[in-house]
C-alpha positions as CSV (number, residue, x, y, z in Angstrom):
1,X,17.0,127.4,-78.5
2,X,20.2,129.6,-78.9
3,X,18.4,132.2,-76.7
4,X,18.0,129.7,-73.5
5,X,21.9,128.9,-74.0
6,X,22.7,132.3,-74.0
7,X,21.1,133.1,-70.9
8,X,23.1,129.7,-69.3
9,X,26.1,132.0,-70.2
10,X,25.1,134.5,-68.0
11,X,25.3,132.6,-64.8
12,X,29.1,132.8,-65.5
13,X,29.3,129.0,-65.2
14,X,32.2,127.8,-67.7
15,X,29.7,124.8,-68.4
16,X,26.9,126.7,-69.8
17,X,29.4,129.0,-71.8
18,X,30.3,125.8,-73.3
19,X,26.4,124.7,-74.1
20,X,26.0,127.8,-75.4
21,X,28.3,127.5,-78.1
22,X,27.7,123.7,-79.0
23,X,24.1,123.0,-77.6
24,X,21.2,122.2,-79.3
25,X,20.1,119.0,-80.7
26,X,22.5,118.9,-84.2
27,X,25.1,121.2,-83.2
28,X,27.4,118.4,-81.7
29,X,27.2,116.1,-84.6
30,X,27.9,118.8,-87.3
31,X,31.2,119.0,-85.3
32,X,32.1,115.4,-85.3
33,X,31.0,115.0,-89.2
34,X,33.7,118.0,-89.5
35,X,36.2,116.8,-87.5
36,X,37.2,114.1,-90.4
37,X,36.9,116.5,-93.4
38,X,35.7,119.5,-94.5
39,X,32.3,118.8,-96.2
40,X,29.9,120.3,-98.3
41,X,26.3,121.2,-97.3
42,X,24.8,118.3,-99.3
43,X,27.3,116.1,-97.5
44,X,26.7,117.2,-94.6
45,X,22.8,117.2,-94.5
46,X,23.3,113.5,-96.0
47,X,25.2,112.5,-93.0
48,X,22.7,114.1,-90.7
49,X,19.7,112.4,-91.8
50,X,16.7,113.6,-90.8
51,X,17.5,117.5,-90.0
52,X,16.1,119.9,-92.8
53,X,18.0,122.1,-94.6
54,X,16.7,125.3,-92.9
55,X,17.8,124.2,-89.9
56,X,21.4,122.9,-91.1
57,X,21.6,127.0,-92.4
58,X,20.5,127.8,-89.1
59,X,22.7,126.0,-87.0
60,X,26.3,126.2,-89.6
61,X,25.4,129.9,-89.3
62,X,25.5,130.0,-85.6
63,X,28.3,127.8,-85.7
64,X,30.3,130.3,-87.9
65,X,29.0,133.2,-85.9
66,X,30.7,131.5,-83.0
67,X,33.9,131.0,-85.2
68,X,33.6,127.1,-84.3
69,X,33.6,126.6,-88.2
70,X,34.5,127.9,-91.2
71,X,32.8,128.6,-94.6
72,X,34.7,128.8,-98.0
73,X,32.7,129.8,-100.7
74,X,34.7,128.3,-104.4
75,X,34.4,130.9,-107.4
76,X,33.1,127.9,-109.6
77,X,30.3,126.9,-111.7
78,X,28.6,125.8,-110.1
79,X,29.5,127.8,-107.1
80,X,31.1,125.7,-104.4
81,X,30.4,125.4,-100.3
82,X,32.4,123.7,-98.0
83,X,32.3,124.3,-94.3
84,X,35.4,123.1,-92.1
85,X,36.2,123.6,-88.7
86,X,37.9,126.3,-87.5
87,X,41.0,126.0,-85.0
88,X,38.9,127.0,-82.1
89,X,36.2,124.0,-83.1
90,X,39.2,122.0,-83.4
91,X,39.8,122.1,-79.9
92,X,36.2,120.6,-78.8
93,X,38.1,117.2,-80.8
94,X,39.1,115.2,-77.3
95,X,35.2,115.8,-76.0
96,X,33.5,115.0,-79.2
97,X,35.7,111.7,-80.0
98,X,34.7,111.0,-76.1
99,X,30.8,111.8,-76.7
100,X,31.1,109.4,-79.6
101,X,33.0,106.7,-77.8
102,X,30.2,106.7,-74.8
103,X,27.6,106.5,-77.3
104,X,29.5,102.9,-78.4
105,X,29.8,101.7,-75.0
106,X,26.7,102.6,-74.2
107,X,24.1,102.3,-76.9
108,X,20.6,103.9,-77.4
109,X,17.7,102.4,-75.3
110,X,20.0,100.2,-73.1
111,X,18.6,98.9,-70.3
């Protein structure tokens, strides 16, 4: 999937520089489930449901590649992982508290 968006960014389109950085089908809602907190990966894969762990590794490392979040590893015993998001993912705040807020007004399957 990350290849396709990268080739959107080619076409030197500010929207497909966008979808390359937060599209895909979990990206988006990692983001919003950071935007509260910063959460660990158990959290987060609890608040995500149905993805699977591989592809919540996946998709926080692209994520971090893309410096849209952070990941703080604590020196601890057990050792300790939370992901947060960075300034730059802090500015996607306004479009992801507006994705959510359609998705209210206008709920799944409505006809």
């Amino acid at each position: 999937m990350r290849k396709t968006f990268e080739q959107m960014a080619l076409s030197n389109c500010a929207t497909a520089n966008t979808l390359a950085l937060i599209g895909g089908k979990w990206k988006i809602l990692i983001l919003y489930h950071l935007l509260n907190r910063p959460l660990r990966f158990n959290e987060l894969e609890c608040k995500l449901g149905t993805i699977t762990s591989h592809t919540l590794s996946k998709e926080l490392k692209e994520l971090q590649e893309d410096k849209l979040v952070n990941k703080e590893i604590f020196a601890v015993i057990p050792p300790k992982t939370v992901y947060s998001l960075t300034k730059k993912g802090y500015e996607l705040e306004a479009i992801l508290k507006e994705i959510h807020n359609f998705g209210k007004k206008y709920p799944k399957l409505d006809k």
